[in-house]
ZASE-616327 format. One record per residue (C-alpha): x, y, z. Coordinates in steps of 0.02 Angstrom, whole numbers, padded with zeros to 5 digits, always signed. Example, Ala and Ser with C-alpha at 12.3 -4.5 7.8 and 13.67 -1.06 7.14 Angstrom:
% residues 2
+00615-00225+00390
+00684-00053+00357
***
This chain:
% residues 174
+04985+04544+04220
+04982+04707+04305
+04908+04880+04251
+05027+05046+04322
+04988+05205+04309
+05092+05315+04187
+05209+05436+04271
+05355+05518+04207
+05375+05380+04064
+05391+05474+03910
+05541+05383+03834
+05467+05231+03843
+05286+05287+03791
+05367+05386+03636
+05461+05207+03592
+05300+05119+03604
+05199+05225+03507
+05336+05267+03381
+05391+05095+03335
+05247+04987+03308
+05119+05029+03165
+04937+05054+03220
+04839+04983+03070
+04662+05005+03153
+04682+05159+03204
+04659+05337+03116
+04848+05337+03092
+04951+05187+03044
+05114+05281+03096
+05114+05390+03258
+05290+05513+03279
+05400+05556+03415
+05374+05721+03407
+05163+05721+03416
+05189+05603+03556
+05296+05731+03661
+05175+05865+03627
+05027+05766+03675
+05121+05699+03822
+05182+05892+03855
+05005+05956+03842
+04943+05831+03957
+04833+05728+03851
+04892+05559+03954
+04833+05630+04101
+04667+05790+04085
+04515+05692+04095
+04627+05529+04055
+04702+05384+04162
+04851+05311+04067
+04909+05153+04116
+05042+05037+04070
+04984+04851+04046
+05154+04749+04113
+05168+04563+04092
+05314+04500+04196
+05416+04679+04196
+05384+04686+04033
+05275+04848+03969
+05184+04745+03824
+05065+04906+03789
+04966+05041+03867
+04768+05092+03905
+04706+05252+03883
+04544+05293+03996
+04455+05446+03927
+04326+05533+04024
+04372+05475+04169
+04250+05621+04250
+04111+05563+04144
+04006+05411+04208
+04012+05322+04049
+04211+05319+04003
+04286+05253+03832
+04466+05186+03783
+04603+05184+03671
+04690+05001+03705
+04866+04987+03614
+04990+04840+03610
+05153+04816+03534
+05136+04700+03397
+05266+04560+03488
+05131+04547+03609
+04952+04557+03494
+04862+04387+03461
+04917+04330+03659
+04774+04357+03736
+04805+04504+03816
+04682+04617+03755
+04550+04515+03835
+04639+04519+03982
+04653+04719+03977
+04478+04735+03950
+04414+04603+04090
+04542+04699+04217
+04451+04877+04140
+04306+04832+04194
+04347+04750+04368
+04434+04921+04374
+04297+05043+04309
+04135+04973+04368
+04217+04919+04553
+04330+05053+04619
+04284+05196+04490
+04076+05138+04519
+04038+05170+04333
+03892+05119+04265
+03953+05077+04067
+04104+05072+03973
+04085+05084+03789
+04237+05047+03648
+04226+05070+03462
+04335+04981+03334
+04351+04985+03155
+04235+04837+03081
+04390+04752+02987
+04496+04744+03173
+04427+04565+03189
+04569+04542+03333
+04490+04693+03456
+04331+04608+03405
+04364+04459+03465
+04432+04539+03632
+04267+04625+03643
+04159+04458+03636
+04287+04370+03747
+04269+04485+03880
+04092+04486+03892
+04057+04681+03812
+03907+04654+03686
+03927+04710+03502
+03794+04862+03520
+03783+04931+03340
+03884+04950+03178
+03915+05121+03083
+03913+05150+02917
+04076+05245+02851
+04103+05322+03029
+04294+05300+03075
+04389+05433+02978
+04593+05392+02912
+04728+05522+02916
+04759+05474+02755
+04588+05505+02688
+04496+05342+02690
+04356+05296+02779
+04298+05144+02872
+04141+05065+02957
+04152+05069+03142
+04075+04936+03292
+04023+04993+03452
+04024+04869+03622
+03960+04906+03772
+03982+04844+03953
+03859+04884+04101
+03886+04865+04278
+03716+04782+04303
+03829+04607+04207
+03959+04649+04269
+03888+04633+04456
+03778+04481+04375
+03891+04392+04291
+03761+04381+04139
+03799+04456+03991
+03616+04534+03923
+03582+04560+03744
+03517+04724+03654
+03361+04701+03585
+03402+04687+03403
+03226+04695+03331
+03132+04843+03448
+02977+04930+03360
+03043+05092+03273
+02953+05240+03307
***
């Protein structure tokens, strides 16, 4: 697998986006033209890092690294659905970290998921980010709904370890 940065692209990001649907995400169905405007506007790339995630020449999704500026970046991971179930989340999220915490020197990456995404879930745990808190009715639909949301967490102090740590689940509230 390889990870390349998104340049002039837009054909094949707007197929990508466009013709897969995106159950966990705030919209199942994402359109052409939204994608062109973002892409116009320069969401892929102010305060971002876009990157495709290739697996022999093959673009089998992409990564979106927000707040790149910010010490503590987040993500938006999204693979075609030939490709989901494959093990290749895990392997996104093992090379974002290798990537964030060694050449960027980060010191956490967090990601948030919808609680029923038991898939991204499992990528989480299998990549060594620790399950850091669940929110009640937090992740907000297009279409009106609303869902619970999970948020994971990797530090750079495991990463350089190689120990995952656990939160401490039952600290004294104040």
């Amino acid at each position: 697998m390889e990870f390349k940065l998104l340049q002039d692209e837009i054909d094949d990001l707007v197929q990508l986006m466009t013709m897969n649907k995106w159950d966990y995400h705030g919209s199942v169905h994402v359109h052409e033209k939204s994608v062109r405007k973002n892409y116009k506007k320069g969401y892929y790339q102010d305060d971002r890092e876009t990157f495709w995630i290739i697996d022999q020449g093959v673009k089998v999704g992409v990564l979106i690294i927000n707040d790149i500026s910010d010490s503590i970046p987040i993500f938006d991971m999204r693979l075609d659905e030939e490709y989901r179930g494959k093990g290749y989340g895990t392997k996104t999220l093992i090379w974002l970290k290798d990537y964030l915490f060694g050449e960027k020197a980060k010191i956490r990456i967090e990601g948030y998921t919808r609680a029923d995404n038991i898939g991204m879930r499992k990528c989480f745990s299998n990549a060594g980010f620790v399950k850091e808190g669940f929110l009640r009715s937090a992740w907000e639909n297009d279409d009106g709904t609303v869902a619970d949301r999970i948020v994971y967490g990797a530090i750079k102090g495991d990463w350089e370890s190689g120990i995952t740590t656990p939160i401490k689940l039952n600290e004294v509230p104040y």
